[in-house]
C-alpha positions in Angstrom: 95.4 97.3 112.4 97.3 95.2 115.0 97.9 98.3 116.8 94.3 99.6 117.2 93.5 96.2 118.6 96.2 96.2 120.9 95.1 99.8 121.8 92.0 98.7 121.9 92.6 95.2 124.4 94.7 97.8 126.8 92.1 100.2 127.1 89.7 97.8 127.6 91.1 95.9 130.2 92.0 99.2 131.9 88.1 100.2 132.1 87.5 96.8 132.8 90.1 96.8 135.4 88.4 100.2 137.4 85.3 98.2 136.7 83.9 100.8 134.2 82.3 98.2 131.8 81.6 94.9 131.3 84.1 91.6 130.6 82.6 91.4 127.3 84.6 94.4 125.7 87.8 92.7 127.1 86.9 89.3 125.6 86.3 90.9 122.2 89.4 92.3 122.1 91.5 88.8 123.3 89.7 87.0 120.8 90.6 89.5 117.8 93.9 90.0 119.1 93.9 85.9 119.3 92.7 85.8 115.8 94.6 88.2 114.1 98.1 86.6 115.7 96.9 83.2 114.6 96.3 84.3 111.2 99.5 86.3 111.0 101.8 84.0 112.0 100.3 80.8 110.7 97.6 81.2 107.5 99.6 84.0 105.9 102.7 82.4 106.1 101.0 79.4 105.2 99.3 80.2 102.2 102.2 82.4 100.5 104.3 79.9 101.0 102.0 76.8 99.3 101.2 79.0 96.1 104.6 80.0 95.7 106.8 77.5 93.8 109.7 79.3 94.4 109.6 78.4 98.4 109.4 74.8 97.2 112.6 74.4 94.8 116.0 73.8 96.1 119.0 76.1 95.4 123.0 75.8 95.2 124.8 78.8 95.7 128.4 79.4 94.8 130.5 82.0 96.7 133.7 82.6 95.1 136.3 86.2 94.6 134.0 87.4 91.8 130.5 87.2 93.4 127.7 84.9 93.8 126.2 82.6 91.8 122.7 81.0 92.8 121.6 77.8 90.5 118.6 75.5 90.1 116.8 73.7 87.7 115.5 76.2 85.6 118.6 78.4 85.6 121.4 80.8 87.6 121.7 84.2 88.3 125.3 85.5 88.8 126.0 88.9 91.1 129.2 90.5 91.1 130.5 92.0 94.6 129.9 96.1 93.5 126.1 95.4 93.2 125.7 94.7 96.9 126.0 97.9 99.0 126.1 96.5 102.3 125.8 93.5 104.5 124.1 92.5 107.8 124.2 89.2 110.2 121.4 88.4 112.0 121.5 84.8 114.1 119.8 82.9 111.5 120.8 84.5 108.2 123.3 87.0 106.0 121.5 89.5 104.7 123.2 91.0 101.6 121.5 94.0 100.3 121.4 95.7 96.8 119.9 98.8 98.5 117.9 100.0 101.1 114.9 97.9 99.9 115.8 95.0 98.0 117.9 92.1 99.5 119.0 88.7 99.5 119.1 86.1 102.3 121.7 83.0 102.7 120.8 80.8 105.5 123.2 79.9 107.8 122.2 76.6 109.4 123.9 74.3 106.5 127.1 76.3 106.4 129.9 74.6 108.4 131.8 77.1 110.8 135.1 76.9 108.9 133.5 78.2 105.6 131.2 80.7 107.5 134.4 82.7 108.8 136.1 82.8 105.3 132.4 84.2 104.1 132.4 86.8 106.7 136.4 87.6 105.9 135.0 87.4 102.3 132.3 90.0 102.8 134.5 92.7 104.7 137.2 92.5 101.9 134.1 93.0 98.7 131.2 94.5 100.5 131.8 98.2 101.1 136.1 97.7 101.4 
Protein backbone atom coordinates (compact mmCIF):
# COMPACT_ATOMS: atom_id res chain seq x y z
CA UNK A 1 0.00 0.00 0.00
CA UNK A 2 2.75 2.62 0.87
CA UNK A 3 4.17 1.96 -2.39
CA UNK A 4 1.11 2.62 -4.62
CA UNK A 5 0.81 5.88 -2.78
CA UNK A 6 4.20 6.77 -3.19
CA UNK A 7 3.74 5.79 -6.86
CA UNK A 8 0.90 7.50 -6.87
CA UNK A 9 2.25 11.15 -5.15
CA UNK A 10 5.27 10.81 -7.94
CA UNK A 11 3.20 10.51 -10.70
CA UNK A 12 1.07 12.95 -9.67
CA UNK A 13 3.34 15.62 -9.00
CA UNK A 14 4.99 14.76 -12.35
CA UNK A 15 1.58 15.53 -14.29
CA UNK A 16 1.19 18.22 -12.06
CA UNK A 17 4.60 19.31 -12.72
CA UNK A 18 4.03 19.45 -16.91
CA UNK A 19 0.84 21.04 -15.85
CA UNK A 20 -1.34 18.13 -17.02
CA UNK A 21 -3.93 18.28 -14.09
CA UNK A 22 -4.95 20.00 -11.40
CA UNK A 23 -3.07 20.65 -7.61
CA UNK A 24 -5.80 18.69 -6.17
CA UNK A 25 -4.49 15.11 -7.31
CA UNK A 26 -1.05 16.10 -5.75
CA UNK A 27 -2.63 17.23 -2.44
CA UNK A 28 -4.58 13.96 -2.17
CA UNK A 29 -1.74 12.09 -2.44
CA UNK A 30 0.54 14.32 0.39
CA UNK A 31 -2.14 14.04 2.59
CA UNK A 32 -2.50 10.08 2.35
CA UNK A 33 1.11 9.76 2.21
CA UNK A 34 1.01 12.22 5.39
CA UNK A 35 -1.51 10.01 6.92
CA UNK A 36 -0.40 6.79 6.34
CA UNK A 37 3.39 7.77 7.83
CA UNK A 38 1.68 9.31 10.83
CA UNK A 39 -0.24 6.22 11.47
CA UNK A 40 2.71 3.98 10.82
CA UNK A 41 5.13 5.34 12.76
CA UNK A 42 3.05 6.64 15.69
CA UNK A 43 -0.71 4.85 16.30
CA UNK A 44 0.58 1.47 15.32
CA UNK A 45 3.40 1.47 17.36
CA UNK A 46 1.44 3.07 19.84
CA UNK A 47 -1.37 0.85 20.20
CA UNK A 48 0.64 -2.57 20.13
CA UNK A 49 2.73 -1.42 22.48
CA UNK A 50 -0.21 -0.22 25.25
CA UNK A 51 -2.17 -3.64 24.87
CA UNK A 52 0.83 -5.55 25.16
CA UNK A 53 1.91 -6.26 28.73
CA UNK A 54 4.93 -7.79 27.74
CA UNK A 55 6.38 -4.11 26.39
CA UNK A 56 5.60 -3.03 29.90
CA UNK A 57 7.46 -5.52 32.28
CA UNK A 58 11.07 -5.31 33.02
CA UNK A 59 13.65 -8.06 32.39
CA UNK A 60 17.19 -9.27 33.71
CA UNK A 61 19.15 -11.21 31.55
CA UNK A 62 22.10 -13.32 32.42
CA UNK A 63 24.91 -14.03 29.92
CA UNK A 64 27.22 -16.65 31.15
CA UNK A 65 29.54 -19.78 29.15
CA UNK A 66 26.32 -21.93 29.00
CA UNK A 67 23.77 -19.52 27.36
CA UNK A 68 21.36 -17.03 28.27
CA UNK A 69 19.05 -16.74 30.77
CA UNK A 70 16.18 -14.02 30.71
CA UNK A 71 14.03 -13.56 34.17
CA UNK A 72 11.14 -11.60 35.41
CA UNK A 73 8.39 -11.85 37.68
CA UNK A 74 6.39 -14.45 36.35
CA UNK A 75 9.38 -16.67 35.27
CA UNK A 76 12.88 -17.38 33.13
CA UNK A 77 13.59 -18.93 30.06
CA UNK A 78 17.13 -20.43 29.69
CA UNK A 79 18.83 -20.78 25.94
CA UNK A 80 21.83 -22.73 25.44
CA UNK A 81 24.50 -21.31 22.81
CA UNK A 82 23.70 -24.38 19.91
CA UNK A 83 20.06 -23.04 19.56
CA UNK A 84 21.18 -19.64 18.13
CA UNK A 85 22.46 -20.05 14.54
CA UNK A 86 23.83 -16.71 14.06
CA UNK A 87 24.39 -13.24 15.29
CA UNK A 88 24.13 -9.67 14.02
CA UNK A 89 25.05 -5.97 15.44
CA UNK A 90 23.14 -3.23 14.47
CA UNK A 91 23.99 0.32 16.37
CA UNK A 92 21.25 0.01 18.81
CA UNK A 93 20.88 -3.68 19.46
CA UNK A 94 22.39 -7.64 19.22
CA UNK A 95 20.29 -9.51 17.32
CA UNK A 96 20.68 -13.25 18.13
CA UNK A 97 18.76 -15.37 15.85
CA UNK A 98 17.25 -19.01 16.26
CA UNK A 99 16.75 -18.99 12.45
CA UNK A 100 16.00 -17.13 9.59
CA UNK A 101 12.76 -15.83 11.14
CA UNK A 102 12.66 -15.90 14.69
CA UNK A 103 15.05 -13.79 16.88
CA UNK A 104 15.92 -12.17 19.92
CA UNK A 105 17.03 -8.67 20.68
CA UNK A 106 19.40 -7.30 23.66
CA UNK A 107 19.64 -3.68 23.86
CA UNK A 108 22.70 -2.13 24.03
CA UNK A 109 22.29 1.26 25.62
CA UNK A 110 22.58 -0.12 29.49
CA UNK A 111 25.50 -2.36 28.76
CA UNK A 112 28.80 -0.73 29.84
CA UNK A 113 31.59 -0.94 27.16
CA UNK A 114 33.88 -3.27 29.12
CA UNK A 115 31.09 -6.05 29.35
CA UNK A 116 29.89 -5.31 25.73
CA UNK A 117 33.47 -6.53 24.24
CA UNK A 118 33.55 -9.70 26.41
CA UNK A 119 29.79 -10.31 24.91
CA UNK A 120 30.98 -9.84 21.51
CA UNK A 121 34.28 -12.13 22.23
CA UNK A 122 31.55 -14.31 23.87
CA UNK A 123 29.45 -14.55 20.83
CA UNK A 124 32.31 -15.33 18.17
CA UNK A 125 33.60 -18.21 20.55
CA UNK A 126 29.51 -19.95 20.96
CA UNK A 127 27.71 -18.53 17.97
CA UNK A 128 28.66 -20.47 14.80
CA UNK A 129 32.61 -21.20 16.24
Amino acid sequence: MLIVVNVFAIIAAILFYNQKIRPEPVMLGSCIWVCMMISIWFVLPYSIYRQSSTFKESYSIFINQSGIRLDNERGYVNWTWDLFSKYFESLHFIHLYFDGKSFFLIPKENIEEEMLNSLRILLKEKINP
